[in-house]
C-alpha positions in Angstrom: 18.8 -16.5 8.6 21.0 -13.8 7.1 20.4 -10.5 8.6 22.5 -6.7 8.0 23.9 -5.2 10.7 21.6 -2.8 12.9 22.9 -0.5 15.6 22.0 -1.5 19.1 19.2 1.0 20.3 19.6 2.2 23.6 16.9 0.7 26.3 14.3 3.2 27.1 14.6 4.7 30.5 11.7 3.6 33.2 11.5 6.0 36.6 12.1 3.8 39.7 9.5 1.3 40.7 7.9 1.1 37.4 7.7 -2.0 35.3 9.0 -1.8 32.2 6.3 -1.1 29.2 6.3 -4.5 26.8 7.9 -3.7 23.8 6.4 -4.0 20.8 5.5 -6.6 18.2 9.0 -7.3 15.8 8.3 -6.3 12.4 7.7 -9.8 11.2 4.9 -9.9 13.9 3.6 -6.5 13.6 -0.4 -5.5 13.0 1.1 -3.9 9.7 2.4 -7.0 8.3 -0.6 -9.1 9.6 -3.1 -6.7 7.5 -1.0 -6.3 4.3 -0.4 -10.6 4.4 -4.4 -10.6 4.6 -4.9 -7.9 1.7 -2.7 -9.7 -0.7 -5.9 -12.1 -0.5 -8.6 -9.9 -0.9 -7.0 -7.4 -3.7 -5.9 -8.9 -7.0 -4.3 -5.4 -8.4 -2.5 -5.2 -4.7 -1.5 -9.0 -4.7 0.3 -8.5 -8.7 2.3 -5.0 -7.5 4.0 -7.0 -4.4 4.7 -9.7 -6.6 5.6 -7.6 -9.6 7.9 -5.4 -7.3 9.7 -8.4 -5.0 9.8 -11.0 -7.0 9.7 -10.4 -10.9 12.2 -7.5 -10.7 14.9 -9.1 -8.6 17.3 -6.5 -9.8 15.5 -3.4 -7.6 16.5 -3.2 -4.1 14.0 -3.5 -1.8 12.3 0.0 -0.3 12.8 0.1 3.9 10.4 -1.9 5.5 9.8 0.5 8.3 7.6 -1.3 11.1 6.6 -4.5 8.9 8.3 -7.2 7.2 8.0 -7.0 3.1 9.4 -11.2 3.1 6.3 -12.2 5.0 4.2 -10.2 2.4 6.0 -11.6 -0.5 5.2 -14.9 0.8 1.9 -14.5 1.5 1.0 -12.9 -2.2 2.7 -15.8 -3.8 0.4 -18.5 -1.7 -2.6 -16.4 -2.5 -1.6 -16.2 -6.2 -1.0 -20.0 -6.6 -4.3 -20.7 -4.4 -6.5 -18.5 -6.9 -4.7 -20.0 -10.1 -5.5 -23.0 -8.7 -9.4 -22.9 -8.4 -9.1 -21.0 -11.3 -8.4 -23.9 -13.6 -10.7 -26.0 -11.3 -13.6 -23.9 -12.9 -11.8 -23.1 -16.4 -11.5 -27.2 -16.3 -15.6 -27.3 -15.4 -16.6 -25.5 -18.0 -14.8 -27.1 -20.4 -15.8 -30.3 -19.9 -19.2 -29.0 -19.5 -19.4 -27.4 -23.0 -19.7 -31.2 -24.9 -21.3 -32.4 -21.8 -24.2 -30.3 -22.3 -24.4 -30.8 -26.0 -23.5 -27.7 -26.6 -25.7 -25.8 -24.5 -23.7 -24.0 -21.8 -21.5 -22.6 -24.6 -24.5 -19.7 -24.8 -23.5 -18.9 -20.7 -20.0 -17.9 -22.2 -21.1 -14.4 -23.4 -22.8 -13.0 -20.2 -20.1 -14.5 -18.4 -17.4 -12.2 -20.4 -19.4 -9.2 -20.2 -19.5 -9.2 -16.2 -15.9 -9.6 -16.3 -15.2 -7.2 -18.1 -17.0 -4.7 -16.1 -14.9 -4.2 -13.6 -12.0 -3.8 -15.7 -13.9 -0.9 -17.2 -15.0 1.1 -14.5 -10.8 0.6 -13.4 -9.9 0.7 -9.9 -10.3 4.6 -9.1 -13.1 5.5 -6.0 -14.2 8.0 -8.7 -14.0 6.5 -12.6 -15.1 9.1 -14.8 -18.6 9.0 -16.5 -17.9 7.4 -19.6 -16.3 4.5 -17.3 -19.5 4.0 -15.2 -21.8 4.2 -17.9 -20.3 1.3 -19.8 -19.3 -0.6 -16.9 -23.0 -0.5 -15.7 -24.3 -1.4 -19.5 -21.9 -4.1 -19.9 -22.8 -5.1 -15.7 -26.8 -5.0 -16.2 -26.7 -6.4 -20.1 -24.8 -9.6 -18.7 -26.8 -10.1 -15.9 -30.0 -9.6 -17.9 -29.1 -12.5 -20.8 -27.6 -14.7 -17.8 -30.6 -14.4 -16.3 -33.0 -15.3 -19.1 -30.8 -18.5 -20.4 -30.8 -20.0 -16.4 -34.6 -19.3 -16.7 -35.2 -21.3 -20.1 -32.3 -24.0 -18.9 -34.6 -24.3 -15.7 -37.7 -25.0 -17.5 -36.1 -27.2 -20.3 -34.9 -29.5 -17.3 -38.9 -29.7 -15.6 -40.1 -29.7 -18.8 -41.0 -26.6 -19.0 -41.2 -26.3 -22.3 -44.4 -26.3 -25.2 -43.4 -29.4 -26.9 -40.6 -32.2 -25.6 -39.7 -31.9 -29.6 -37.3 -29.6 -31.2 -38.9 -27.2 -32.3 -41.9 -24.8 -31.9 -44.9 -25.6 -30.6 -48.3 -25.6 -33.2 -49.6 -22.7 -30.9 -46.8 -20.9 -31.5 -47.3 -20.5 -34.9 -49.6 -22.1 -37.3 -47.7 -23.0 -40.6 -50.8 -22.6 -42.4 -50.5 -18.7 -42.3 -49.6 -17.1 -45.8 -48.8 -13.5 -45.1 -50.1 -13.0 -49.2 -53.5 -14.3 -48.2 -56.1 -11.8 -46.8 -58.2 -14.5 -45.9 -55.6 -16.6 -44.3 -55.7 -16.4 -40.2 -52.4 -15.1 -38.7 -51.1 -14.4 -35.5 -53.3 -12.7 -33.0 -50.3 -10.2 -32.1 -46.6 -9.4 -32.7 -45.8 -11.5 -29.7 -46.5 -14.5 -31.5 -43.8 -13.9 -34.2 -41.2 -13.8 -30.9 -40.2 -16.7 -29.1 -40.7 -16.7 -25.7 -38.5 -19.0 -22.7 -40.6 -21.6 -22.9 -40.6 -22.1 -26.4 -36.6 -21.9 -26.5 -36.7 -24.2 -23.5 -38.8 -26.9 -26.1 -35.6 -27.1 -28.1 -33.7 -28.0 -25.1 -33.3 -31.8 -23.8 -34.4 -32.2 -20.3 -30.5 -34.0 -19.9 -28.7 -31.5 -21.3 -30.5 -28.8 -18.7 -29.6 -31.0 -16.0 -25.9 -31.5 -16.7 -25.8 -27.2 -17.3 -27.1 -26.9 -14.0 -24.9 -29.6 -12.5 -22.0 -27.8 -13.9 -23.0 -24.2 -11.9 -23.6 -26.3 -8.9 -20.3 -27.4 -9.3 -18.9 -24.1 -10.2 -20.7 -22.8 -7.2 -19.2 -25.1 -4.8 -15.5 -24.2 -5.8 -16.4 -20.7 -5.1 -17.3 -21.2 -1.8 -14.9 -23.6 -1.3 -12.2 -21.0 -2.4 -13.7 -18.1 0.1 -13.9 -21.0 2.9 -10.3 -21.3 2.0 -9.5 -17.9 3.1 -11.5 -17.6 6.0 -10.3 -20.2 7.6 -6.5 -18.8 7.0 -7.8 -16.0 8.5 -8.8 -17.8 11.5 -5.9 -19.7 11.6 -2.4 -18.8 10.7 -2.9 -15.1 9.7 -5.3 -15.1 13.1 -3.6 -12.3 15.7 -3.1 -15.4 17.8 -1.0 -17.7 15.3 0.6 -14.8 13.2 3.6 -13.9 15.9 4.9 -17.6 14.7 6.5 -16.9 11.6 8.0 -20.4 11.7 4.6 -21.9 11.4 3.6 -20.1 9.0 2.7 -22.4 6.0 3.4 -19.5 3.5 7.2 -19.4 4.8 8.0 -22.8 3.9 6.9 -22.4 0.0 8.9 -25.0 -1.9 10.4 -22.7 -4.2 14.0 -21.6 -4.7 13.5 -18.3 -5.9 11.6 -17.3 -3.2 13.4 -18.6 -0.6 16.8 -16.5 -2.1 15.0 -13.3 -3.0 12.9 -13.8 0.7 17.2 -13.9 2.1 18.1 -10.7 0.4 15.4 -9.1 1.2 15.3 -9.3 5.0 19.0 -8.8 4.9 18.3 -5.2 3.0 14.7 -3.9 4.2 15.8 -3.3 8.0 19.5 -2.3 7.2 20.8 1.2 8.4 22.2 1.7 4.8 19.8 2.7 2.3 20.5 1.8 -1.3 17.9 4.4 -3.5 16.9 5.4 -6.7 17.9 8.9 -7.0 14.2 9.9 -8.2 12.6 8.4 -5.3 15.0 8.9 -2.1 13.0 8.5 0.6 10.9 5.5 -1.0 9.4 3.0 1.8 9.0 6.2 4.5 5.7 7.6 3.5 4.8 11.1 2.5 6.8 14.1 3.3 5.4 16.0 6.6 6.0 19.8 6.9 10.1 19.4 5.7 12.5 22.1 7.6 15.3 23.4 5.8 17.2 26.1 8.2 20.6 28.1 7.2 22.8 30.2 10.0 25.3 32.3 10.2 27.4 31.0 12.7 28.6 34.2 14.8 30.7 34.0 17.5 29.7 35.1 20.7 32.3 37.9 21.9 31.5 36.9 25.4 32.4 33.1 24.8 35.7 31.0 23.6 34.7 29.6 20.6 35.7 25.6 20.5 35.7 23.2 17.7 32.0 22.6 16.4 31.5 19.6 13.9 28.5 17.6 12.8 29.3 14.9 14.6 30.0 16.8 18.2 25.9 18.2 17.1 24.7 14.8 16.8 26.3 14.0 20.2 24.3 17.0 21.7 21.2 16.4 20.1 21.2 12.2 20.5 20.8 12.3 24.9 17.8 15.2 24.3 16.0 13.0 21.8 16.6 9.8 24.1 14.8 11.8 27.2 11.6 11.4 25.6 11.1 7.5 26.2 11.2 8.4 29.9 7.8 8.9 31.1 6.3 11.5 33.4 7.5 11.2 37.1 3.7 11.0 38.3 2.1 8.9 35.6 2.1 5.7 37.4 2.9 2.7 37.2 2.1 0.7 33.5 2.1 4.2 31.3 1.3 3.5 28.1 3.1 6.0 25.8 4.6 5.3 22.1 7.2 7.9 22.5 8.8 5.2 25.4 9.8 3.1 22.1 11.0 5.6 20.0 13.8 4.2 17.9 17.3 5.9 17.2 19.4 5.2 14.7 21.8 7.1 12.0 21.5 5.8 8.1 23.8 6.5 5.2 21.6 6.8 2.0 23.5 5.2 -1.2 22.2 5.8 -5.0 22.1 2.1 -6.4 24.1 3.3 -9.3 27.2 1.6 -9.8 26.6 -2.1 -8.7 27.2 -4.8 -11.2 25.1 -7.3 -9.0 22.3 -6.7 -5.9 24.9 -9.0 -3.7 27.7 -6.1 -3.5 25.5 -3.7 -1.9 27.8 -3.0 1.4 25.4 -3.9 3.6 28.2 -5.5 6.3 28.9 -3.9 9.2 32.7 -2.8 8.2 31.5 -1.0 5.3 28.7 0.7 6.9 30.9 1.9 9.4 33.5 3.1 7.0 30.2 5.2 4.9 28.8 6.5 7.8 32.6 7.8 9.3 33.1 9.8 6.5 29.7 10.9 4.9 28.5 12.5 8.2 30.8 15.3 7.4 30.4 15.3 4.2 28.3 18.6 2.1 26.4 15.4 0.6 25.3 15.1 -3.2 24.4 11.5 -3.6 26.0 9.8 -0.5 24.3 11.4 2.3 23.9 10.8 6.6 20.8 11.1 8.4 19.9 10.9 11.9 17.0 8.4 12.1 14.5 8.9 14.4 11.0 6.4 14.1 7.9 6.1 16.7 5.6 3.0 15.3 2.2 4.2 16.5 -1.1 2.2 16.4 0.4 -1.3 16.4 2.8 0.3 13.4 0.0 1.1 11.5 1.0 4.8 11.7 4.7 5.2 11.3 6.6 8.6 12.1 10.3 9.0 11.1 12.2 11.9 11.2 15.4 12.4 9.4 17.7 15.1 10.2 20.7 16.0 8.8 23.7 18.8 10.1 26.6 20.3 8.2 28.8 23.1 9.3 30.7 24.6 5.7 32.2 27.9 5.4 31.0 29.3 9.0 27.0 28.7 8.0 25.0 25.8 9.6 22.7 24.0 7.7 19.6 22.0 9.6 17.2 19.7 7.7 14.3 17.9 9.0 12.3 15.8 6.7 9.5 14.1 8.7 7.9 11.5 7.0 4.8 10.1 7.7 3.3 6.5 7.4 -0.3 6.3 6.7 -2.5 3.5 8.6 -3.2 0.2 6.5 -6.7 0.1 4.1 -9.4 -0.2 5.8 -10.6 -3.2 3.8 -7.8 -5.3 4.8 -8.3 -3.9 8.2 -11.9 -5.2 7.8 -10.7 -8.9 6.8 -11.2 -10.3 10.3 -14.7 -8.7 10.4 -15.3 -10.2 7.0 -14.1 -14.0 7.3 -16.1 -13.7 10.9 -19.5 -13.2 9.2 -18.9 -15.5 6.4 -17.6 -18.6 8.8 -20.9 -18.0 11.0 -23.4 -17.2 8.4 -25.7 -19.9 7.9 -26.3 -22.1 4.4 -28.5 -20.1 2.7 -26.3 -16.6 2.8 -22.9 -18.8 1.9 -25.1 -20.2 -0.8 -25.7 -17.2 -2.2 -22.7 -15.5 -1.8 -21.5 -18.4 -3.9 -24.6 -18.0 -6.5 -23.9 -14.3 -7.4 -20.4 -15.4 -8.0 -21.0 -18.3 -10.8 -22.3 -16.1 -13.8 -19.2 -14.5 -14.2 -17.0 -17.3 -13.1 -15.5 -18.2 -16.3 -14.3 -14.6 -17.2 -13.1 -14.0 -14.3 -10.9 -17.4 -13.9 -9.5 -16.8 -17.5 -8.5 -13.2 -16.7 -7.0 -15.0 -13.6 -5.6 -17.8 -15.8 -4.1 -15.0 -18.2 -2.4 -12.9 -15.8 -0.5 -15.7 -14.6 0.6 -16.8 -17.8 1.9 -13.1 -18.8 3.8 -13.1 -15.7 5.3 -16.7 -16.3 6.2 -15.5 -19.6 8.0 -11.9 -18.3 9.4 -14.3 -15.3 11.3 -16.3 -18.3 12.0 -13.5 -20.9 12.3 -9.9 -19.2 15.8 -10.7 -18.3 15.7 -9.6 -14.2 18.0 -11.9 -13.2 21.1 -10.3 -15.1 20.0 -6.5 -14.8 22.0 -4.3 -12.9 20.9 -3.5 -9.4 18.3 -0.9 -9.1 16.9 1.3 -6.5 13.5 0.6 -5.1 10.5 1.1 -7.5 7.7 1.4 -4.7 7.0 0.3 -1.3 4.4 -2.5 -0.6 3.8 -0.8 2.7 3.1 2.3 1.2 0.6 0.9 -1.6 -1.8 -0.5 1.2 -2.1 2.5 2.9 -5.0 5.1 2.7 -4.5 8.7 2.0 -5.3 9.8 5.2 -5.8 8.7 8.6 -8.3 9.8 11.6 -8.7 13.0 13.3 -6.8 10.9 16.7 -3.9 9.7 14.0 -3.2 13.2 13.4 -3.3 14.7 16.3 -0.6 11.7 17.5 1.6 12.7 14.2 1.6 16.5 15.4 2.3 15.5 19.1 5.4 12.9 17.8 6.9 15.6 15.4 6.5 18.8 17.7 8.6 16.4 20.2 11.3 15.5 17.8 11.6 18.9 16.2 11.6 20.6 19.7 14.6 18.3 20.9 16.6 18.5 17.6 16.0 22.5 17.8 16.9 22.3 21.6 20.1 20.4 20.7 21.5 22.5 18.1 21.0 25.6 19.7 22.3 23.8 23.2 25.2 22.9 20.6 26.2 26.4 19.4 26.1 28.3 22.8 28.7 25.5 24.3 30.7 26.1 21.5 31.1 29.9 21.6 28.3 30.7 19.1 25.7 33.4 18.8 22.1 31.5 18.6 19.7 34.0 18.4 19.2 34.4 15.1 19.0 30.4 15.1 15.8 30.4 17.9 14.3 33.2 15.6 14.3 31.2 12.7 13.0 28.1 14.1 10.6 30.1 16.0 9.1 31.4 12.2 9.4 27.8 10.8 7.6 26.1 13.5 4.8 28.5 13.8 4.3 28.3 9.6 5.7 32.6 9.6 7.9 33.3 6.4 11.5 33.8 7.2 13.1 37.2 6.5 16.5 37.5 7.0 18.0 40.6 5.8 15.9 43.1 3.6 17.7 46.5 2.6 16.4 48.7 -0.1 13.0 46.6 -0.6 9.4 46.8 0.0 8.0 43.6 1.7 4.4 42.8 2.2 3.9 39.4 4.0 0.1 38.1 4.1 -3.2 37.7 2.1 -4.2 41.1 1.8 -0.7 43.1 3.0 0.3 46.3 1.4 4.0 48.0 0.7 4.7 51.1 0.4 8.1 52.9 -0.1 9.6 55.8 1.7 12.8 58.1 0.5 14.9 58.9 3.4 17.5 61.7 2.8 15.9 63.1 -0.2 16.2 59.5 -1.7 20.1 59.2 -1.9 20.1 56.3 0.8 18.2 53.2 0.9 14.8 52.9 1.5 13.0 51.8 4.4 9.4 49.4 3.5 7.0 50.1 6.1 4.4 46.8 5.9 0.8 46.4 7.2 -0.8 42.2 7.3 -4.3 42.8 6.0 -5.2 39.9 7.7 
């Protein structure tokens, strides 16, 4: 297996006496990937992006797989794909053959069948559709449960011989032929009722054979159902079981026979873990989450009179801030033994971000350990436009289901210092994929009668829902052989797997670990860099102030003359002439708050 080069992390630090804490789960084996294999099973929409992103367009560069393994997702979406195309045709195929069959009569199912698959794809996948959307999706939900309804009804009596007559056509009781509507003294029917007919007349203009072969068909249809959920749960239980999952070379959805996957399944688990990050330039920080209270600090650097100023470079800040960062995987002296503490397996690493632009082919991305060398040398210096160096730091919290990573970048240019710290913040994994276990549990241990249900309220809208199945894998065969990916130029990543099954936000405990793993970082990287400036001759004062405003949310003022300021909600200004207004003037402020 071809992997890119990745920095050796130093070993976290363990007081003496204590054991060492286990490390955690690779990424291939991580809670994160287990959930997001097991989602690509429940969610369609989720299943087509993974599969739309890793395999259809080969040209884009996959986004950082921070804390999970994207291959192992891939591989799973594509054997959850080809499993529901699969029983898809088994029912397409069923009601085909059912149709002449039946003589005919389960053609008539076809129409309620359509409308409940359409519902869904009306109301659309938003938690909150608009009103319009519900309104139809429950007309077009109720209308084709209704007429489904009614034609099992009259199919079920036609097949006892329900019906008024075992002839094809109306029963005498249903109407008498002998009325003339022209004829006053003629007798008619004794209500409007009459003139309708009713399920058991329809049913008399059914066969009893062609009932049974209808109903044999949705028993039929019924059983792949089941058999297709069954499926699932028992993958569940099995290989994607927390047990079995750690062995990725057991895993049946590894060992697809199919060439494209196995290259693109190469490329990307030489590119998703590498320290050098090929982007879009829209999308820079694709595959890390969503941006987390971003620091951007400029100094003047001053030299302290009372101090011999030495040589100060990015590099010699890193150096200072890398050992302060480090100290935070060691736990306390009095914790005892078997501390349990993410921050013990915070990972440090730099990265050089690269804009995909440029490549002729995804293969020259310079993802060997030479070239990375060579980018990170010389852009760690650099003022930084499109090539720029970060220093990586990443806690995996909650079985990396909550990912933290901190990027922070230093340059020194014409005697100002520049700090930025963009946190970045993974989100936990849907909760309906982190219900999956929960869900294959109750439906491997229900008894007959619920799986026979289940399976029931499935049937009516089986054949709608397999052809939308059956056409959304034909659409994607067909982009597959016409779009062109193979030959496109190289591209930066679109979206980020990881970042599609994730909910918006997490629970009260997740935040309050994001603030305690940030306040830690930013503290050391602060502590560092002013650490940095006083050994090297420098004022820091003004650097403390500023971080002191940034970190407590204040606004940062640096020099005001001749201006009013007002800072706050309900703050006032006001101005005040000093030397009968020739000099400049002094703003007294008030916070209303």
């Amino acid at each position: 297996m071809s992997t890119a080069f990745v920095p050796q992390q130093p070993q976290p630090s363990t007081p003496s006496g204590a054991p060492p804490a286990a490390p955690p789960a690779p990424p291939h084996a991580s809670e994160a990937t287990r959930l997001l294999c097991a989602g690509t099973y429940l969610d369609s929409g989720y299943r087509d992006r993974v599969i739309e992103e890793l395999h259809l367009n080969e040209q884009r560069i996959v986004a950082p797989s921070l804390g999970f393994d994207a291959a192992r997702v891939l591989a799973h979406a594509l054997r959850a794909r080809r499993q529901e195309l699969m029983w898809a045709g088994a029912i397409i195929g069923l009601w085909v053959v059912g149709v002449p069959l039946s003589g005919g009569l389960l053609l008539l199912f076809l129409g309620p069948s359509f409308y409940l698959a359409l519902a869904p794809w009306i109301r659309g996948r938003a938690e909150q559709p608009p009103l319009y959307r519900r309104i139809f999706a429950f007309l077009f939900r109720w209308s084709g449960r209704a007429f489904f309804t009614f034609l099992f009804v009259v199919t079920v009596m036609a097949a006892f011989g329900g019906g008024s007559d075992s002839g094809s056509g109306y029963s005498s009781s249903s109407y008498d032929s002998s009325y003339d509507p022209y004829d006053p003294y003629s007798s008619g029917p004794d209500s409007v009722s009459d003139l309708v007919p009713g399920p058991s007349d329809i049913a008399g203009a059914v066969h009893p054979w062609q009932a049974w072969i209808t109903l044999a068909v949705f028993a039929l249809i019924g059983w792949c159902v089941h058999a297709q959920r069954n499926q699932f749960s028992r993958a569940l239980a099995a290989e994607l079981s927390a047990q079995r999952f750690p062995d990725a070379a057991g895993d049946p959805a590894e060992q697809a026979d199919n060439h494209r996957f196995q290259r693109l399944k190469q490329r990307i688990r030489a590119e998703q873990h590498a320290p050098l990050i090929m982007y879009h330039e829209a999308r820079p920080f694709c595959g890390a989450g969503a941006a987390y209270d971003t620091w951007v600090l400029a100094v003047e650097l001053r030299p302290d009179e009372l101090k011999k100023q030495q040589p100060l470079s990015n590099r010699a800040i890193l150096e200072r801030v890398r050992p302060l960062l480090e100290q935070l995987r060691i736990p306390a002296e009095f914790a005892g033994q078997g501390v349990r503490d993410r921050l013990r397996w915070l990972e440090i690493d730099e990265c050089v971000f690269l804009p995909a632009e440029g490549l002729l082919s995804r293969e020259q991305a310079p993802y060997n350990q030479q070239a990375f060398e060579e980018h990170r040398a010389r852009a760690v210096e650099e003022g930084a436009e499109k090539r720029r160096h970060f220093l990586r730091i990443r806690v995996g919290g909650w079985e990396e289901e909550l990912v933290v990573t901190v990027f922070v970048r230093i340059h020194t240019q014409g005697r100002m210092l520049m700090l930025e710290i963009a946190p970045h913040v993974l989100t936990p994994v849907r909760s309906d994929f982190k219900d999956a276990d929960r869900t294959a549990h109750r439906f491997r241990n229900n008894n007959a009668l619920g799986k026979a249900a289940g399976a029931a309220t499935l049937v009516p809208g089986s054949a709608g829902r397999a052809l939308a199945q059956l056409g959304r894998g034909a659409v994607y065969v067909w982009r597959l052989l016409t779009g062109g990916y193979a030959g496109a130029l190289p591209d930066g990543p679109a979206l980020s797997v990881r970042e599609l099954g994730s909910v918006a936000v997490g629970s009260t405990f997740q935040e309050m670990d994001v603030r305690r793993y940030l306040k830690s970082v930013q503290d050391r990287v602060a502590n560092g860099v002013r650490i940095a400036l006083a050994e090297s001759g420098y004022e820091t004062g003004e650097f403390v102030q500023k971080v002191v405003n940034i970190s407590n949310g204040d606004v940062n003022i640096g020099r005001i003359e001749g201006s009013t300021f007002a800072v706050g909600s309900h703050a006032s200004a006001a101005s005040t002439n000093v030397s009968g207004g020739a000099g400049p003037s002094k703003g007294a402020a008030s916070d209303g708050q």
